[in-house]
C-alpha positions in Angstrom: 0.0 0.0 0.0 1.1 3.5 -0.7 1.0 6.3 2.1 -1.7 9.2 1.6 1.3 11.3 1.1 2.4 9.4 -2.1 -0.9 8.9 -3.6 -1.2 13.0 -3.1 2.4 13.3 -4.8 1.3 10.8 -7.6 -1.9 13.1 -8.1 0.0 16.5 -8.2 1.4 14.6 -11.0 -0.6 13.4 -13.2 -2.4 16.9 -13.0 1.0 18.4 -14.0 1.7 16.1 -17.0 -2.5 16.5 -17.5 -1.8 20.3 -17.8 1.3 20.2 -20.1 -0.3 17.9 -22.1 -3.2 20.6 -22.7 -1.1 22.9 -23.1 1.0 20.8 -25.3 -2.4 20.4 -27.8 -3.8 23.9 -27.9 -0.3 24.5 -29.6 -0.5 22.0 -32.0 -3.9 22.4 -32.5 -2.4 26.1 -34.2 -1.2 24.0 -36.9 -4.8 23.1 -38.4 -5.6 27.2 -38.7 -2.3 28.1 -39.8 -2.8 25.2 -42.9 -6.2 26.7 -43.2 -5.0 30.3 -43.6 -1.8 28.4 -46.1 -4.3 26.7 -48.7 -7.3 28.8 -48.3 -6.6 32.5 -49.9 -9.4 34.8 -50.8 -7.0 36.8 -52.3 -5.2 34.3 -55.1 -5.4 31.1 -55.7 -3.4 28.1 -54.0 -0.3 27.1 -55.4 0.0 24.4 -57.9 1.9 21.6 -57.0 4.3 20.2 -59.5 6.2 17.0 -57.8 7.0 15.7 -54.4 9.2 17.7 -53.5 7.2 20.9 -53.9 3.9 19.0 -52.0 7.4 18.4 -49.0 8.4 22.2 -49.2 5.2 23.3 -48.9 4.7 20.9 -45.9 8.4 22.3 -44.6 7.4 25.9 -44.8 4.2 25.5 -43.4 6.3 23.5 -40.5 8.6 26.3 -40.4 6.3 29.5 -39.8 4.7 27.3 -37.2 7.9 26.5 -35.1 10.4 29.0 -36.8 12.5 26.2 -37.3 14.7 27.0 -40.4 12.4 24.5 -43.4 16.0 23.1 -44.0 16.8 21.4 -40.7 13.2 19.5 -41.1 14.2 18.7 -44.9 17.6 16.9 -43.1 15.8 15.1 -41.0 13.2 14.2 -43.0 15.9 12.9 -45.8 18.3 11.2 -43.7 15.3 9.2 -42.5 14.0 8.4 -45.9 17.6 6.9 -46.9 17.9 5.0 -43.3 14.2 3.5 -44.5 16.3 2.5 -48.2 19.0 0.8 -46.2 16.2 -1.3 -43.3 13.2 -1.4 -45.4 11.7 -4.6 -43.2 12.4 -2.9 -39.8 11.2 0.5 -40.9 8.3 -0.2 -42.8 5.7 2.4 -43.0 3.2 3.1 -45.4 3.8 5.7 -48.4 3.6 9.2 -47.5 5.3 12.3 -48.4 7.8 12.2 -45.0 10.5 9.7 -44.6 10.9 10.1 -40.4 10.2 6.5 -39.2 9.1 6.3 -34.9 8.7 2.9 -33.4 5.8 2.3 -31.6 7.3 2.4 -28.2 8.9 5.7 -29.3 5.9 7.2 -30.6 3.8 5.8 -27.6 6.3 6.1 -24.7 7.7 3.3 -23.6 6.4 2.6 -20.6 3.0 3.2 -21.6 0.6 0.4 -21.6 -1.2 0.8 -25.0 1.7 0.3 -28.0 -1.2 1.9 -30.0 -2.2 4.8 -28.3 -2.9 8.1 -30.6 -3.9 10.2 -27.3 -1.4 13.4 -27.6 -2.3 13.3 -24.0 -1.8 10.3 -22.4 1.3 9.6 -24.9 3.0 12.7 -23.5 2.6 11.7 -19.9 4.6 8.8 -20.7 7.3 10.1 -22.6 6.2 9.4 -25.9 7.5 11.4 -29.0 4.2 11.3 -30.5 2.7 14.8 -31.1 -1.2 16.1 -32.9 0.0 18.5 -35.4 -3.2 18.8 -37.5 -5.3 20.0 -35.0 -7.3 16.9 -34.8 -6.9 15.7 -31.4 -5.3 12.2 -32.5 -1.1 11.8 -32.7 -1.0 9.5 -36.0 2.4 8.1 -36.3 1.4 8.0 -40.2 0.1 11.7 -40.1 2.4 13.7 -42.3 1.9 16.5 -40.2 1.9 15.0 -36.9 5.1 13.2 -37.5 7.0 16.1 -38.7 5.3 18.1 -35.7 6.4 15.7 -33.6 10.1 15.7 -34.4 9.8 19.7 -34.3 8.7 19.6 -30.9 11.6 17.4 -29.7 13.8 20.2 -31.6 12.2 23.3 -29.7 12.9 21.8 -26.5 16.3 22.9 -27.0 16.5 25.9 -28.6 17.5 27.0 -32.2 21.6 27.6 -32.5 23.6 25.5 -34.1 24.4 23.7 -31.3 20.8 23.4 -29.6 20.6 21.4 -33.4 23.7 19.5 -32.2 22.5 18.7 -28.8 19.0 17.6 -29.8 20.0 15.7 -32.3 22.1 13.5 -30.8 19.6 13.1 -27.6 17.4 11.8 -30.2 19.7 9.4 -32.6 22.4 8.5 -30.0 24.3 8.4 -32.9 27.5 10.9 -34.4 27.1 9.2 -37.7 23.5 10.2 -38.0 24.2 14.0 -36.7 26.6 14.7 -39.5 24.7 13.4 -42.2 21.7 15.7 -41.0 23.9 18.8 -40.6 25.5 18.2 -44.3 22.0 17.6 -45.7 20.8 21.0 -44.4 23.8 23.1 -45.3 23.3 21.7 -49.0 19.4 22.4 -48.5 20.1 25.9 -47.3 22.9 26.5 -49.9 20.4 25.3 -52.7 16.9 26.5 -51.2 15.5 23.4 -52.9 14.7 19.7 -52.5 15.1 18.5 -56.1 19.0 17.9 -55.8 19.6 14.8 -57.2 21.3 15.2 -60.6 24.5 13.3 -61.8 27.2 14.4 -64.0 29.9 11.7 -65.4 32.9 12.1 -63.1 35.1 13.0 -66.2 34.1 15.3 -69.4 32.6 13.7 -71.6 34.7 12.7 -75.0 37.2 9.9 -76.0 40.1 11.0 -73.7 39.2 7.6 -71.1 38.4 4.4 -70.8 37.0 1.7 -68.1 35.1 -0.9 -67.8 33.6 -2.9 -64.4 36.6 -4.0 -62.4 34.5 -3.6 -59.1 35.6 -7.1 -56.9 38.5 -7.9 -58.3 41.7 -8.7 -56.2 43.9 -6.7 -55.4 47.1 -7.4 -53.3 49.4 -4.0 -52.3 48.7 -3.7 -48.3 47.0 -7.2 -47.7 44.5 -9.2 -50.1 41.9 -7.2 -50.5 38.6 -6.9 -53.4 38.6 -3.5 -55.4 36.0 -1.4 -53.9 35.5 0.8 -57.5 35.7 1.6 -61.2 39.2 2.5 -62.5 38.9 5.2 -65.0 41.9 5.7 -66.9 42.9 8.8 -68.5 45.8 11.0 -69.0 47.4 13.0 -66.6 45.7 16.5 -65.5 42.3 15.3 -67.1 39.9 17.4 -64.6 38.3 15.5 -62.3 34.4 16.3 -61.5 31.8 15.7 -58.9 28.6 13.3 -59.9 26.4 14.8 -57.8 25.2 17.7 -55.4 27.0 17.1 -52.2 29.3 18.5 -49.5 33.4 17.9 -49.2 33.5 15.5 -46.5 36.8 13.9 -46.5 40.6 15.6 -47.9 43.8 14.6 -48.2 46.0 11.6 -48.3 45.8 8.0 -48.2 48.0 5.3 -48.1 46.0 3.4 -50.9 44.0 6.0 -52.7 46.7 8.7 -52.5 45.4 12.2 -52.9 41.8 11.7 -52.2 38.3 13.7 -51.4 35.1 12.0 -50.5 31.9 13.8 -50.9 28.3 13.1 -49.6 25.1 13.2 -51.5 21.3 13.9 -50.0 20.9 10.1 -50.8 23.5 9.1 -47.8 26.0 7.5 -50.5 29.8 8.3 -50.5 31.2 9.2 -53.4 35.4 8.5 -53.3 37.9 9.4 -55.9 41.6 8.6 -55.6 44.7 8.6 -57.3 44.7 12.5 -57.5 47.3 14.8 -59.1 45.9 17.4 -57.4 42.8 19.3 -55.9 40.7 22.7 -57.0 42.4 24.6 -54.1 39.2 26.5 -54.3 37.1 23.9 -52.2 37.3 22.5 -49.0 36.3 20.1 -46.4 32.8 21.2 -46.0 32.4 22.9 -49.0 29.6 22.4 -51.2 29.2 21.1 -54.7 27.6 20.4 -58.1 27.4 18.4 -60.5 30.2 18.6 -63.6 32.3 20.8 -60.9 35.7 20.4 -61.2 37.0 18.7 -57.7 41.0 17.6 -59.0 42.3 16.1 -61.9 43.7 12.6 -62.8 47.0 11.3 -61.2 48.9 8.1 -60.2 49.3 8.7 -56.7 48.8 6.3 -53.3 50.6 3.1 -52.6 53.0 4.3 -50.1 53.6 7.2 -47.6 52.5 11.0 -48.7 53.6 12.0 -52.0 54.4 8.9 -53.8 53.6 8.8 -57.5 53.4 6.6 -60.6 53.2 3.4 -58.9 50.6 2.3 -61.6 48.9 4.2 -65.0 47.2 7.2 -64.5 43.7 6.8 -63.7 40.8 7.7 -61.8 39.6 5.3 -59.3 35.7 5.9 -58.4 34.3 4.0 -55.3 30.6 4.7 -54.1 29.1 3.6 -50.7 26.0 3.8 -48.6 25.4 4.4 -45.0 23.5 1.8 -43.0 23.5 4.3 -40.0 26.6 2.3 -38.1 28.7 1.1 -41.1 29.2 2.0 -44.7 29.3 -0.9 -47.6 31.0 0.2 -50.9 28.5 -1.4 -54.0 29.6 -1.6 -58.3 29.2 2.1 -59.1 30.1 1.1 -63.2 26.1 0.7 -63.3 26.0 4.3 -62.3 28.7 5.4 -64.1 27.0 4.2 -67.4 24.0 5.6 -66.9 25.5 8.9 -65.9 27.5 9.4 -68.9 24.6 8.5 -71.1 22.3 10.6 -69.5 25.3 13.6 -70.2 26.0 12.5 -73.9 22.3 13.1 -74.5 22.0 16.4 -72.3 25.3 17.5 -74.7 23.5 16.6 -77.8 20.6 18.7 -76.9 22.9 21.8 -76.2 22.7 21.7 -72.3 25.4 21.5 -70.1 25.5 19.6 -66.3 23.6 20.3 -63.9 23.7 23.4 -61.7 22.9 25.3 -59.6 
């Protein structure tokens, strides 16, 4: 039995969490007007909706005058989720919708709570639960576009909006230093771009006669231990510019025992693109830099296979290694597919008097 002083304590309580929880829904019940007022103009007409990714801005920026969190720190999220849902399809299996951000049940519920399929706002705040009502509809739907991106806001404004409040509340939520950079690169290309449709590819050499490759992904290869090739080798002449494939941020710089002069970039779909054997770098770009696609990066060398510096240890050539992040680990796949396709799609942009991408 509990003491009438404990069973007072454990109703001062559940009248506090009772009260933040009310609170807690008036707020989100905001979100239903401010959508209202968004798509409901007697003074022009709604917009027209083109593609996905203008239906997610719209849903960003409507997410973003709500919480004044900056529409590209959602986008991150958002993404990063969406490419963590490509790598564990069977354990994050949700049905379509225009967000990617995936909640388990005991996360959205709480995990202590008693009912793994509670939709209360109430109730699923009292027990922790990251599920949140954004639409104003007094149920927290873990498939509700707007709930579940109201939901992450909320555990975002809980600790404030600097950079490092981003930082902080991202890795209370993820647990994860992996998953915090991926998010902070995806918003700096997002805010660098303002827009979501940033997947374009470019060929990582100009297009002509001046190379040659075919698929030598998994082949052996035996300087510094046995070990499978983990790329395409391009090879070219010396100086031939070197160019990113895809919109992404500098990630990685510098040298290598095996790939030499290196740089690693990241793309918005969570892949790794590497390219070794460098003669050099644009000294114009940087770790943490952003990029396009057809921008020159460094141009074709021989170096790696030894200690900083060492050249001409093999043919010139460009060695092109692409892998995807699983959240914990990275696993290098045949980017000669890719590369195919990319310098297809190029030939016929060229053809039709259009250059790369840009921005």
């Amino acid at each position: 039995m509990i003491s009438i002083s404990q069973f007072s304590l454990l109703c001062l309580r559940c009248a506090a969490y009772g009260l933040i929880a009310s609170i807690i829904w008036l707020n989100t019940s905001a979100y239903a007007k401010a959508e209202e007022k968004a798509s409901v103009s007697k003074t022009s007409p709604p917009k027209q909706v083109e593609n996905i990714y203008d239906s997610r801005k719209i849903l960003y920026d409507k997410m973003s005058v709500l919480t004044n969190i900056p529409w590209y720190r959602l986008a991150a999220i958002d993404q990063y989720e969406r490419t963590m849902t490509k790598a564990h399809p069977k354990d994050r299996k949700h049905p379509e919708r225009l967000t990617g951000i995936f909640m388990s049940e005991p996360a959205w519920t709480g995990w202590l709570n008693p009912d793994p399929k509670d939709v209360n706002p109430k109730s699923i705040e009292i027990f922790a639960g990251y599920g949140r009502d954004g639409s104003g509809d007094g149920i927290a739907d873990a498939n509700n576009d707007v709930d579940v991106l109201y939901s992450m806001a909320s555990h975002l404004l809980k600790y404030g909006y600097a950079d490092d409040d981003f930082y902080i509340a991202l890795w209370d939520y993820y647990q994860n230093s992996r998953a915090v950079q991926r998010i902070q690169q995806f918003a700096k290309i997002y805010q660098t771009f303002d827009r979501l449709d940033l997947f374009e590819h470019a060929f990582p050499l100009p297009i002509g006669n001046s190379y040659a490759y075919h698929d030598t992904w998994g082949s052996a290869r035996g300087w510094g231990g046995n070990r499978i090739h983990e790329g395409t080798d391009l090879f070219a002449y010396y100086g031939l510019p070197v160019r990113s494939t895809c919109y992404g941020i500098i990630e990685v710089k510098g040298w290598n025992p095996f790939g030499g002069w290196r740089i690693g970039i990241r793309d918005l779909e969570n892949r790794y693109h590497y390219y070794a054997h460098l003669s050099g770098y644009n000294k114009s770009i940087n770790i943490g830099d952003v990029v396009t696609p057809g921008q020159t990066i460094g141009w074709v060398g021989s170096s790696g296979y030894g200690k900083p510096g060492t050249q001409g240890k093999f043919p010139p050539h460009l060695h092109y290694g692409i892998y995807r992040d699983r959240g914990l680990v990275e696993w290098s796949f045949d980017p000669y597919p890719l590369l195919r396709q990319w310098e297809i799609e190029e030939r016929k942009r060229l053809k039709k008097g259009k250059t790369v991408p840009s921005s």
